[in-house]
N, C-alpha and C positions, 0 to 999 in steps of 0.2 A: 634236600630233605622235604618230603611231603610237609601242606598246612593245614592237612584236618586228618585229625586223629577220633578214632570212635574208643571209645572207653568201655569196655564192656560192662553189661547189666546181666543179673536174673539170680534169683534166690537160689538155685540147683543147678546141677553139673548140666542137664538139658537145657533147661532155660537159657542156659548160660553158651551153650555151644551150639541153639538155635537162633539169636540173637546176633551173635557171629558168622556164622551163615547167613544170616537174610543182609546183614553189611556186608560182606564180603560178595553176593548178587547182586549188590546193588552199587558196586565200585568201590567200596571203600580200601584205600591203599597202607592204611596203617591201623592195627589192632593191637591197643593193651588191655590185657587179660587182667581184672582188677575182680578180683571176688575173695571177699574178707570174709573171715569166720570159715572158710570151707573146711572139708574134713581134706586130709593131706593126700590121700590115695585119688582121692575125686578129684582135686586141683591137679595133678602131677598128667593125671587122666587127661581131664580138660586142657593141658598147655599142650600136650604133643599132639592130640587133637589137631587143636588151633594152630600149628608148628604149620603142620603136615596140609591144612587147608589153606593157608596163606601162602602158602610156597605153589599151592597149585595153584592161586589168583595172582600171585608174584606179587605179593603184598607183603607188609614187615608187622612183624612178632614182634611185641613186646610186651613183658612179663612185669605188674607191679610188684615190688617189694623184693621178690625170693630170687637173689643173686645165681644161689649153689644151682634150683631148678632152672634158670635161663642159661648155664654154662652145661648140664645134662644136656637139652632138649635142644642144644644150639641155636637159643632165637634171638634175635637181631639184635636183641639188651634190655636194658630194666629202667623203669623210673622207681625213684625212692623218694619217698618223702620223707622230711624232715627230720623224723626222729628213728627213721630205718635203715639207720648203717650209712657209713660213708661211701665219696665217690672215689675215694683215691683206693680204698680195698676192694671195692665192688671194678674199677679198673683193674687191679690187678691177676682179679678172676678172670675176667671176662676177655681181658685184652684191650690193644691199642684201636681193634678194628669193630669194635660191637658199642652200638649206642646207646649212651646213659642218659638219661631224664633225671633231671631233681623237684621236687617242689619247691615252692617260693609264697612269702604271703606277705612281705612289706620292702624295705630298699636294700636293711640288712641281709633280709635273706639271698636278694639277688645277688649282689656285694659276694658274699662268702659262695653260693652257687659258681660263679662266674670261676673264683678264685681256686676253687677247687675245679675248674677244666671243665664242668658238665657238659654235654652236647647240644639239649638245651633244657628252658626253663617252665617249668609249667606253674605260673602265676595267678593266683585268682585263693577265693571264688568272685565271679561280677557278681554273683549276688546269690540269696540261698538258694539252697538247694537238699532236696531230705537226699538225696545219693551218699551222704557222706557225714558219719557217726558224729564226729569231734570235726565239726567246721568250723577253720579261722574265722577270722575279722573279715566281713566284704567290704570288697573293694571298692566294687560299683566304676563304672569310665570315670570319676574323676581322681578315684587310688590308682588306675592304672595311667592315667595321666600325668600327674603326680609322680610315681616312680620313674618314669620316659624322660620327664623333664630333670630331675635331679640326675642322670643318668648322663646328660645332655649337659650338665651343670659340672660335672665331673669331667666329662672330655672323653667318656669311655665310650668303645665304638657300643651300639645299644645290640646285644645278645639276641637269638633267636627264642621269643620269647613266646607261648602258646597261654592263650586268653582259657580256664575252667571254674568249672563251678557254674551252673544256670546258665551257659551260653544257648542263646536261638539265631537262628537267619536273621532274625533284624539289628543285633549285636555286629555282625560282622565288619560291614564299611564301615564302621564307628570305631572299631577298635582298632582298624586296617591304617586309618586317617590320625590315630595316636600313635601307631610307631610298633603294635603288636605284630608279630611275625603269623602267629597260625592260631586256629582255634582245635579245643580237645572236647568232643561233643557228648555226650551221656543217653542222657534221656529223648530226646529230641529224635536220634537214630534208633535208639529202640523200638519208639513207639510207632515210629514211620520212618521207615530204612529207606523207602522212596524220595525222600527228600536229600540225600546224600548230593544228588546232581545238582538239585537247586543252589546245598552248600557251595559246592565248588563252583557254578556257573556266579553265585554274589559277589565270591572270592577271589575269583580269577584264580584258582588252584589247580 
C-alpha cells in the first residue's frame, strides 16, 4: 500500500480536476477525491474523470464518502469517516478486493476501526487545519504517540495508520519514528505539487 496519499482540494469541478492533474504530473500514486458540498452531477463527473486519469498514471482512486458512486465508477475504494456509514456495508458493496479507509480521532476510534476490518486508518488532525468544516480534537505527535503507545500496551499488532489534518515535510520523520505508517497531504500538494518527490524522498515512499 502506497504512504502518501493527496487528498484533493478546490472549490469547483475544475479546480478540483486541475489539482488532480498537476498531482498526478508530479507522481502522486494515490488520489482521494474528497469535495463536500458539490452538486451530484459535478462529483459523479469529477470521479470518472479522476477514475480514468489515474488508471492512465497507474495510480489508485479513491472516492471520500459516496460508497454506491465508488462501486459505478469502479475505483479502488472509499474512506469514510466516522459518522458516514459503516465498513462492514460499504464492504459488502464494494467487495473483498477494493480498499476501504475509516477515519479515526482518539484510541476508541482506532479500537472499533480495526475491529470493523478497515484497510486502513486515517488518524489525525496533527493539528488545525481550515480544509475541514467540523474538525476533531488535534492531536498534535504527542495524541499520536499516545494512541501508538496504548496500542503497544494492548499487545495489538499496530494498524496501517495514515498521519491528516495539517501534515507538512517536516512532520514526516517524526511521525515515521512514532510508529505512523503514511502520511495523507492536502494543502501542502495543492499549493506546490512539486514537492510530492521531496514527500516521498523524506519518507523513503
Amino acid at each position: 500500500m502506497e504512504k502518501l496519499q493527496y487528498i484533493s482540494q478546490g472549490n469547483t469541478k475544475n479546480e478540483q480536476e486541475l489539482n488532480i492533474r498537476k498531482a498526478l504530473d508530479n507522481g502522486i500514486k494515490w488520489v482521494q477525491i474528497r469535495w463536500k458540498n458539490a452538486p451530484e452531477n459535478e462529483l459523479i463527473n469529477l470521479c470518472e474523470t479522476s477514475k480514468q486519469l489515474c488508471s492512465e498514471y497507474q495510480s489508485m482512486c479513491i472516492i471520500n464518502d459516496h460508497v454506491q458512486l465508488a462501486k459505478t465508477i469502479d475505483a479502488d475504494g472509499v474512506h469514510l469517516g466516522l459518522s458516514d456509514g459503516s465498513i462492514e456495508e460499504a464492504r459488502s458493496i464494494l467487495g473483498e478486493n477494493k480498499i476501504i479507509g475509516g477515519t479515526a480521532n482518539t484510541i476508541s476510534d482506532v479500537l472499533q476501526r480495526m475491529k470493523e476490518s478497515c484497510d486502513y486508518i486515517g488518524l489525525g488532525p496533527l493539528r488545525f487545519t481550515f480544509t475541514k468544516e467540523k474538525l476533531s480534537p488535534v492531536l498534535g505527535f504527542e495524541g499520536y504517540q499516545e494512541i501508538i503507545n496504548q496500542l503497544n500496551e494492548k499487545s495489538v499488532a499496530i494498524p496501517k495508520i495514515f498521519a491528516i489534518g495539517g501534515v507538512g515535510p517536516e512532520d514526516i520523520q517524526s511521525l515515521q519514528q512514532i510508529g505512523i505508517y503514511g502520511v495523507a497531504v492536502s494543502g501542502w500538494i495543492t499549493n506546490q505539487p512539486s514537492i510530492i518527490n521531496e514527500l516521498k524522498a523524506l519518507s523513503r515512499f
